[in-house]
N, C-alpha and C positions, 0 to 999 in steps of 0.2 A: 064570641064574647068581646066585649071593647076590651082597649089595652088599658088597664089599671093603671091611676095618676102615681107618678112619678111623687114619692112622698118628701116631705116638706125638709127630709133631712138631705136628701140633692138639689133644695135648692141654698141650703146652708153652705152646705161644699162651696156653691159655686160665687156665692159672695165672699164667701173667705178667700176665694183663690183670687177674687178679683181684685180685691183689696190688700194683698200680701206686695202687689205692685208687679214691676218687670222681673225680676228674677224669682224663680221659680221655688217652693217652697223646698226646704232642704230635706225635711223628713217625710215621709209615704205617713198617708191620713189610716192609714190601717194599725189594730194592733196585732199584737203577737198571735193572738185566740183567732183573728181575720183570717193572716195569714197562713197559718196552718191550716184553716178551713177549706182555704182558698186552691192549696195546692196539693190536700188532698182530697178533693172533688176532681183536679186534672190529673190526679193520679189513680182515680180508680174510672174517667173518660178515655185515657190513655194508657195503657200501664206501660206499652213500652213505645214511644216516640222513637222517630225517626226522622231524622235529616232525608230533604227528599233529593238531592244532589245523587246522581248516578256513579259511582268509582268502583276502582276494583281493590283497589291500595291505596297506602298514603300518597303517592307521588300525585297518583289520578285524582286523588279530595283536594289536594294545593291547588293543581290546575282550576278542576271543576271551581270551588270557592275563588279563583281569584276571575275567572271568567263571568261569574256569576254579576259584577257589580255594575250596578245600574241594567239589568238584566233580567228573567223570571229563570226560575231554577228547572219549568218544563222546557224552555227555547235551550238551556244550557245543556240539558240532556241530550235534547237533538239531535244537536251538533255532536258534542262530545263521544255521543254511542258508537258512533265509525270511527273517529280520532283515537278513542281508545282501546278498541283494537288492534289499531297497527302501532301503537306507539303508549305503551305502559310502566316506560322507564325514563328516568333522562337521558339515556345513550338513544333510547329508540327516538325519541323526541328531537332532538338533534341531529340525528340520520335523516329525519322528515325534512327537516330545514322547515325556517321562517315561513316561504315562499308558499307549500305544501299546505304548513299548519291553517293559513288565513284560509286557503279552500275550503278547509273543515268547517271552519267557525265563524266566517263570514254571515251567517245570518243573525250571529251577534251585535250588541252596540259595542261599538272604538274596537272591533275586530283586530284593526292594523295594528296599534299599538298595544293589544294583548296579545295577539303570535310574538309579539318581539318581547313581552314581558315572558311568556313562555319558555322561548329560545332563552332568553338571560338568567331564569331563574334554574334550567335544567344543566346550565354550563355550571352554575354557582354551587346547586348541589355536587356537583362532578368535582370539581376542583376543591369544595372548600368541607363539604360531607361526605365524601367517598359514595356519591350515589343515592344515601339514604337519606329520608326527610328528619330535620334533626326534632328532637322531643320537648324542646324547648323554646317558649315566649319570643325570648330574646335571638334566639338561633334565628327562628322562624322571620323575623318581621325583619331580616338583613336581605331577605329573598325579594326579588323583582316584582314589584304588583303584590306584593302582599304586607298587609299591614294589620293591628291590632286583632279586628274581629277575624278576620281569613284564618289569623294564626290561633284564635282561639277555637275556630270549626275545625280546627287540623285538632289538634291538645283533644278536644272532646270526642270526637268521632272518629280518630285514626289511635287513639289513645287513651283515650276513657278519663281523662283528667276534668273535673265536675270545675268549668269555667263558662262565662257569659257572652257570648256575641252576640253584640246590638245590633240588631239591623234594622232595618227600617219598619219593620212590624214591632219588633220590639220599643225599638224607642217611642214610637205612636202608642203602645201600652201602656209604657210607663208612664206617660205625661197625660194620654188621657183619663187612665184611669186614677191618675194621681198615689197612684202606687211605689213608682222610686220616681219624681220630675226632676228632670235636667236637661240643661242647656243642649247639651253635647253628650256625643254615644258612652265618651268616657264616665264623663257623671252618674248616668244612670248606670252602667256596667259597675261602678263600687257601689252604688247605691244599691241594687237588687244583689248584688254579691253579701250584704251585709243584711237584709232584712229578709231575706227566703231563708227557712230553716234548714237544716244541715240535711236532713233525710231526704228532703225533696231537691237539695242543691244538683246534680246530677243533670237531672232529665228536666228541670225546668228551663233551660235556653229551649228545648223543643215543645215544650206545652206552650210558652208564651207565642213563638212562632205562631204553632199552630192555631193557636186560639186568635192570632191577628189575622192570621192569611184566610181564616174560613169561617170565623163569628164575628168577632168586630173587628170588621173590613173598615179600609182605610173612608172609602165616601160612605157607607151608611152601615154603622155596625148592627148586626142582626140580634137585637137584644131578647128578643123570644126565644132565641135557639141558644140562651145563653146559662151553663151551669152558677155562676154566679152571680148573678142578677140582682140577686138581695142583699148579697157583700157589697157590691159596686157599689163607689163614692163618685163616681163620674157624673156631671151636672151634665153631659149629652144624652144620658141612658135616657130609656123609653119603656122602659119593662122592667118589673122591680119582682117580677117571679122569676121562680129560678127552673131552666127545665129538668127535663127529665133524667137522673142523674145515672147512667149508662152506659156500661164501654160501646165503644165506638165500635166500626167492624175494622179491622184490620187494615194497615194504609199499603197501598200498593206501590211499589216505589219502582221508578227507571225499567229497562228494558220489559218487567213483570208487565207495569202499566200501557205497555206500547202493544205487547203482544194482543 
């Protein structure tokens, strides 16, 4: 069957956005009744998301996430799977030394200066948290290599606290589905903070992920494979059907997927 035209209300979208100028419109072109729709379609494609980052503990999710930048989250596994192993605390981490760590994760990007962000951040918890990862924002982002989004992948996944890290899947959601658009990770992080409904607040840092990393993909989003397709206000889409609305099979996550 041909791919059904793109109806005339995307290409509205996309002279309005062109016309709003350089800065990027303040409010998501969605409404409330959208919204809702929107994230509970990823909620019955996903019912339970998962970060695909390998740990065993908080200490090992700081790590992981802060290794992770500029990086894919299967190379950071990789690596990580034998590093955390020997080394699941900041005491053991520091017994490794510097020198040791980069063997590990050397097939990482900026290697050299994450073993030393490691080493810094496992003395800081030593001395300044007695070991443990602290539970808080502000705690968190005094840590080496770790900054706003890292300390919210820690908050939500070592902790269950329903916060937004933008990453680069996400902020390309936001802006191009013109859903929360912003300059900067910060902007859209309040932006989707404030317009996703409370129920779904939780586990949507992981539907948006995932729906960037495996439907619409950064070079050619796969809009036939897409559960919202009809919602979408995005002037790139290509498919204005929606598929087939169906939990996923189950995600296979770190050492499960290796085996």
């Amino acid at each position: 069957m041909a791919n059904p035209k793109i109806k005339s209300s995307a290409q509205t979208v996309k002279k309005s956005n062109a016309t709003a100028g350089r800065k990027p419109a303040a409010k998501s072109l969605y409404s409330k009744a959208d919204l809702e729709e929107i994230f509970r379609r990823f909620s019955i494609q996903r019912p339970e998301p998962k970060g695909e980052l390998e740990h065993v503990n908080p200490f090992t999710l700081v790590v992981a996430v802060a290794l992770s930048a500029q990086a894919t989250d299967a190379g950071v596994n990789k690596a990580t799977r034998a590093l955390f192993a020997v080394a699941d605390t900041p005491q053991k981490m520091l017994d490794l030394g510097e020198e040791r760590i980069r063997e590990y994760i050397k097939t990482i990007g900026l290697y050299r200066n994450k073993a030393k962000n490691v080493v810094a951040l496992s003395e800081k918890l030593i001395t300044d948290f007695g070991g443990e990862v602290p539970r808080t924002r502000e705690e968190l982002v005094t840590l080496p290599g770790v900054g706003r989004k890292t300390a919210n992948v820690v908050l939500s996944m070592a902790f269950g606290q329903a916060t937004m890290a933008v990453d680069t899947h996400i902020f390309r959601i936001a802006n191009r589905l013109l859903l929360a658009p912003g300059k900067t990770p910060d902007e859209v992080e309040q932006r989707l903070m404030k317009i996703i409904p409370d129920e779904y607040l939780y586990h949507a840092h992981h539907w948006l992920i995932l729906h960037g990393r495996y439907c619409c993909k950064a070079r050619k989003p796969e809009c036939e494979r897409c559960v919202i397709a009809d919602l979408c206000r995005s002037p790139e889409k290509t498919w204005d059907i929606p598929a087939p609305l169906v939990e996923l099979p189950a995600q296979v996550i770190g050492s499960e997927a290796a085996s």
